[in-house]
C-alpha positions in Angstrom: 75.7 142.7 -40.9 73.9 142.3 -37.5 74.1 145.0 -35.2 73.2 145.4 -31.4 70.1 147.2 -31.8 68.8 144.1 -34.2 69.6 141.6 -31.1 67.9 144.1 -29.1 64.7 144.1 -31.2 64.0 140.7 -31.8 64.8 140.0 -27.7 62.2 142.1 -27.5 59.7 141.2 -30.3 60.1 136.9 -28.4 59.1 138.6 -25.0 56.3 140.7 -25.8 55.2 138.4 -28.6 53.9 141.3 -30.6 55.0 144.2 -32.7 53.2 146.6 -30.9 54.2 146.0 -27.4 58.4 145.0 -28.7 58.3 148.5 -30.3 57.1 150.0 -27.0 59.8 148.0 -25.3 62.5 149.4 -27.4 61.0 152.7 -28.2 60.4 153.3 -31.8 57.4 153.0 -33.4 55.8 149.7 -34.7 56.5 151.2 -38.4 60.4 151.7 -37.7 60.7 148.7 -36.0 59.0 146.4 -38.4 61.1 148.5 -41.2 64.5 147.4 -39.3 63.1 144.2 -39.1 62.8 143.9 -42.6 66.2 145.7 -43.3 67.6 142.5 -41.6 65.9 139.7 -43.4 67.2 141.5 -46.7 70.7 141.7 -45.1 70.7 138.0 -44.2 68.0 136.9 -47.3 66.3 135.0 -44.9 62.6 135.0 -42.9 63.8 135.6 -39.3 60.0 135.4 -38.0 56.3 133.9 -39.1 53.9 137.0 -40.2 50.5 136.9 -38.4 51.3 134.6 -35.3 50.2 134.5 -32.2 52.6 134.8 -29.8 55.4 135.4 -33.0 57.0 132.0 -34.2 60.5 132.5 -34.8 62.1 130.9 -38.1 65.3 128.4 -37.3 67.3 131.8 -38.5 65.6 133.6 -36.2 66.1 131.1 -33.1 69.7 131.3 -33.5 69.8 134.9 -33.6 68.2 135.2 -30.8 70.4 132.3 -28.9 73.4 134.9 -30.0 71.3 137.8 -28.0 71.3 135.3 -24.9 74.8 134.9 -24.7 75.9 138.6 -26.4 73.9 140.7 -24.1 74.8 139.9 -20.7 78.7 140.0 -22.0 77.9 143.4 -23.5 76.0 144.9 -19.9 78.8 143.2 -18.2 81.6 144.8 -19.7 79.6 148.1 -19.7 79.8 147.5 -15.9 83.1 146.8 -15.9 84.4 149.9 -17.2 82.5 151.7 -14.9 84.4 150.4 -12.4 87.7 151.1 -13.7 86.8 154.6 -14.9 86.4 155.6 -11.2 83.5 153.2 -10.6 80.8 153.8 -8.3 80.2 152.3 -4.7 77.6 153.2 -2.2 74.6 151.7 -0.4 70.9 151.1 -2.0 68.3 150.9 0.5 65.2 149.3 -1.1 61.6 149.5 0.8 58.4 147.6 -0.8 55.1 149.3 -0.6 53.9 146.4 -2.6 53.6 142.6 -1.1 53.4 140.8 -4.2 56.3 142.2 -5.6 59.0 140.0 -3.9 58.0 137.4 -6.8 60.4 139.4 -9.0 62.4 141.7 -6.9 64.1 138.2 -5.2 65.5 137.6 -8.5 66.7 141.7 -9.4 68.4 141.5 -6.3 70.3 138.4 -6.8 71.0 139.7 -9.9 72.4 142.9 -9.1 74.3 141.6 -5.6 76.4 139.1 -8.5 77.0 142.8 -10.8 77.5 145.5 -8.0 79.1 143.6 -4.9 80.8 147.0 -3.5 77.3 148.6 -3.5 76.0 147.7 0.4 71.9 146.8 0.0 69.3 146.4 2.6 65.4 145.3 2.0 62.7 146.6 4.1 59.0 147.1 3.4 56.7 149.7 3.8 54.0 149.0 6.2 55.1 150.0 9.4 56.4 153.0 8.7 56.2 155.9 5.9 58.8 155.3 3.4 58.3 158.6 1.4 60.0 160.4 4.3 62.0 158.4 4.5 63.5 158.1 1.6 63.9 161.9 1.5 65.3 162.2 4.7 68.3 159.7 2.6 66.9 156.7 5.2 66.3 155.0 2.4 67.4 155.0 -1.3 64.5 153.3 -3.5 60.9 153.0 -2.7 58.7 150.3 -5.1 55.5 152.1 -4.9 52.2 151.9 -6.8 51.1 155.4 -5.3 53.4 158.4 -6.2 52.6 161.2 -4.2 54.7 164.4 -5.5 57.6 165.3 -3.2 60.5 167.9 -4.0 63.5 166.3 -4.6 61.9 162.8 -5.3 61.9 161.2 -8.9 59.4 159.1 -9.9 60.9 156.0 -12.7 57.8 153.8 -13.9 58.6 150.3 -14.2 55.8 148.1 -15.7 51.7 148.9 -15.8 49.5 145.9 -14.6 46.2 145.7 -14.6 44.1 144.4 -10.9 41.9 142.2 -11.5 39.0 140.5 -9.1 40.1 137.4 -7.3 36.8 134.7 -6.4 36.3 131.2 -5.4 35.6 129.4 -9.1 32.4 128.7 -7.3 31.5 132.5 -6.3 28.4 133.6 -7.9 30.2 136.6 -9.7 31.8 134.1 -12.0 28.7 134.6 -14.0 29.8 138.1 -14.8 31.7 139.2 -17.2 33.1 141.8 -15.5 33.1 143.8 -11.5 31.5 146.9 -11.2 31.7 148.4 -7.8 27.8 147.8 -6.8 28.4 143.8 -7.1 31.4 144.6 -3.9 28.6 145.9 -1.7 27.3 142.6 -0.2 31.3 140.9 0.1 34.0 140.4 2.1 37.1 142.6 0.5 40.6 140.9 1.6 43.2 143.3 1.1 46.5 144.0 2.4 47.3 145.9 6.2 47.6 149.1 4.4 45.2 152.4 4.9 42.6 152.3 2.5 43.5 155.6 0.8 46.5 154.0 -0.4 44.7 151.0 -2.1 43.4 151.4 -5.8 40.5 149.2 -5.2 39.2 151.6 -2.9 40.3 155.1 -4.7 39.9 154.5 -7.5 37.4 152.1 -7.9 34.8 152.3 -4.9 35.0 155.5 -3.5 34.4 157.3 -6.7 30.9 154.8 -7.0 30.3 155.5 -3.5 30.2 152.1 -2.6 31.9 150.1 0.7 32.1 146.4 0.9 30.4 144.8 3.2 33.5 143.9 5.5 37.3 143.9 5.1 39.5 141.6 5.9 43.5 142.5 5.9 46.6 140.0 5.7 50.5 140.3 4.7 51.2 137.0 2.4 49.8 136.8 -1.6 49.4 133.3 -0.7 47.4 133.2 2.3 44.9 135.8 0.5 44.5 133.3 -2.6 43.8 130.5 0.2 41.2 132.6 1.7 39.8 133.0 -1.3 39.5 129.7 -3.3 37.8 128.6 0.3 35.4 131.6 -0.4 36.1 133.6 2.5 36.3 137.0 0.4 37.7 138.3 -2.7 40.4 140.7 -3.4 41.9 142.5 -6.2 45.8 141.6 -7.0 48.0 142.2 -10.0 46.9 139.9 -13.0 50.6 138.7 -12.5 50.3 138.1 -9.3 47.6 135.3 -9.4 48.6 134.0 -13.1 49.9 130.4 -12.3 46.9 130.4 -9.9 44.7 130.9 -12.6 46.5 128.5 -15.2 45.9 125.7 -12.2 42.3 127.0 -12.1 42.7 127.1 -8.5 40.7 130.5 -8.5 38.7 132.5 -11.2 39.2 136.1 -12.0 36.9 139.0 -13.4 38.2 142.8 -14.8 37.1 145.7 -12.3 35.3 148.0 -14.8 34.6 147.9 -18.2 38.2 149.6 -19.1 40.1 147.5 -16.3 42.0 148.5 -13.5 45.4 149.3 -14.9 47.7 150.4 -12.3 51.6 151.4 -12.9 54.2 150.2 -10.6 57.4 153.3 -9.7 60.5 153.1 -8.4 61.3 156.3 -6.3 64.5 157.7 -5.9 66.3 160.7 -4.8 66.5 162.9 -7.9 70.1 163.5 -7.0 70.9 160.0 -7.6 68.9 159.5 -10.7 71.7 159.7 -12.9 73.8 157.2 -10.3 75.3 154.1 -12.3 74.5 151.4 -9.7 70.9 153.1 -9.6 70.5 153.6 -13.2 71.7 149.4 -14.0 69.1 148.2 -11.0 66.4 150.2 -12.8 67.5 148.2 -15.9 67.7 145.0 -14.6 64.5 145.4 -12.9 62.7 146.2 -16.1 64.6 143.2 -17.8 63.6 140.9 -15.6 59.8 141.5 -14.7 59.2 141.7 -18.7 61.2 138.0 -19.5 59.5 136.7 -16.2 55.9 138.1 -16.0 52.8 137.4 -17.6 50.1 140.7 -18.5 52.4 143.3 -17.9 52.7 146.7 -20.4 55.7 149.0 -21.0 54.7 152.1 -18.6 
């Protein structure tokens, strides 16, 4: 009576705590999905979920199903994995390089997890700021690039992962608290802290205050998500950093945060690969698990 694809939906519909965004998730449309949904409940003559909640409020039927998809899934990837392996399996080396500092918050974890799944595959972990990874990755240097700005390359293939939306970090006692949102005039007169990388690879600046014309009045650079938010709560600058990024930051109140624009500041976050290995199981499953993780473990994050 219960299939996969229903474990796989209402996994989905307790992460996203929506309809919209678990159809998104699992790719069908919020009619087919709420019709499956349905076609469940009248299997099992039973409510697996509260209508009109906010996140959803599983039933005690529903709870249990999905404490079956906890323990069913992994088995099910695992053994996938598994006959990889003895169909020929794949080995090989994954090279990682970060263009994006804040991002060890959930790559750590992907790693770990893919180190326990794929131990033959050898892995290194670099970053992307004193050198140009691009190159690099099409020279076959490197094997994966996490990158925020895909620049068009032959032979590179560019896999979204998750979109985010940057948002304005200040001091809870910085005057622009009193707005409800950043344009880029109200950057004019501050102190921008920002990562060491060249402006032209910074959305702030490209996509926010170079098309308004506007510079801020100095900039400030450092490496560490944590040392920015420190310089900021003491009001030595603001700086724009995933929504994500700064969450349990904001739940402490420890800083305040404002949109950038009336529409936000949604930026999508890629995975580059060689687009000969695209189709490379050990590839292919780290893609997965990334995606799996950041949406269980993330907070404001949208299906790309």
């Amino acid at each position: 009576m219960v299939e996969i694809r229903h474990l796989k939906t209402l996994t989905a519909l307790r992460d996203a705590g929506s309809l919209v965004e678990a159809a998104e998730r699992v790719h069908l449309t919020q009619s087919a999905l709420s019709h499956q949904l349905k076609d469940l409940e009248e299997r099992l003559n039973c409510s697996l979920f509260i209508r009109k909640t906010k996140p959803i409020a599983f039933t005690t039927a529903g709870k249990r199903l999905l404490t079956l998809a906890d323990e069913l899934m992994p088995m099910i990837r695992n053994a996938e994995r598994d006959i990889i392996r003895l169909a020929g399996g794949e080995t090989g080396r994954l090279n990682i390089c970060i263009e994006c500092h804040s991002c060890f918050d959930w790559l750590m974890p992907t790693i770990d997890h893919f180190r326990t799944n794929w131990p033959e595959v050898e892995m290194d972990l670099s970053t992307g700021f004193s050198f140009l990874p691009l190159p690099a990755l099409m020279r076959g240097d490197l094997d994966l690039v996490i990158t925020s700005d895909p620049d068009p390359k032959p032979g590179i293939t560019y896999v979204p992962l998750f979109t985010y939306e940057s948002v304005l970090a200040l001091s809870n006692q910085h005057t622009l608290t009193h707005k409800k949102l950043i344009q880029p005039v109200d950057l004019k007169d501050e102190t921008l802290i920002t990562y060491p990388i060249d402006h032209g690879r910074l959305d702030i600046f490209t996509r926010f205050l170079d098309p308004a014309g506007i510079e801020p009045a100095k900039t400030r650079t450092c490496e560490l998500t944590v040392m920015i938010l420190q310089l900021v709560a003491s009001g030595r600058g603001v700086s724009a950093l995933p929504n994500w990024a700064i969450h349990e930051h904001l739940e402490n109140k420890y800083i305040a945060s404002r949109p950038l624009g009336e529409k936000g500041l949604w930026c999508t976050l890629y995975a580059a690969i060689r687009s000969e290995q695209a189709e490379a199981e050990f590839i292919v499953d780290f893609l997965d698990t990334a995606k799996e993780i950041t949406f269980r473990n993330l907070t404001g994050i949208k299906v790309a």
